[in-house]
Phi, psi and omega in degrees: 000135184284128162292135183278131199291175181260005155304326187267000162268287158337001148256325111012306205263335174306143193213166185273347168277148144332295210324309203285329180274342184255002145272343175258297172322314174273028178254311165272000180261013167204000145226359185316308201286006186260355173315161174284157201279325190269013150314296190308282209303323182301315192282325186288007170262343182252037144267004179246348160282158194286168196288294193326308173292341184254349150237058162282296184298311187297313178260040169058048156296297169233164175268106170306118150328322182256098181323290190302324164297303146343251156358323167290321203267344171277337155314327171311283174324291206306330142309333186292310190292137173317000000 
């Protein structure tokens, strides 16, 4: 899988929920870019799930199915929070 630039992750991250930009957006913009390349590859594969699983996942609903997304979406968080 090709890594993507980050203007097309920044685009990517704009979303049709409030909930979900404002976890993605202040994420790449202060951490994408020190990931590891298959961190990156990791997060563009869960910018690629539908909105609805992903804030199922993000507000603790469900359980991400993919140990790595999964893992991806608690990085995420842990970032998110003051």
């Amino acid at each position: 899988m090709e890594l993507m630039n980050i203007a097309r992750v920044r685009w990517a991250c704009r979303r049709g929920m409030l909930e979900l930009d404002v976890l993605f957006q202040p994420f790449v913009e202060a951490h994408y870019e020190a990931l590891a390349d298959a961190d990156k590859q990791t997060f563009i594969r869960l910018l690629e799930c539908e909105d609805p699983e992903l804030f199922a996942w993000f507000m603790g609903h469900e359980q991400c199915p993919d140990p790595q997304l999964a893992a991806m979406v608690v990085k995420v968080r842990g970032r998110a929070e003051p």
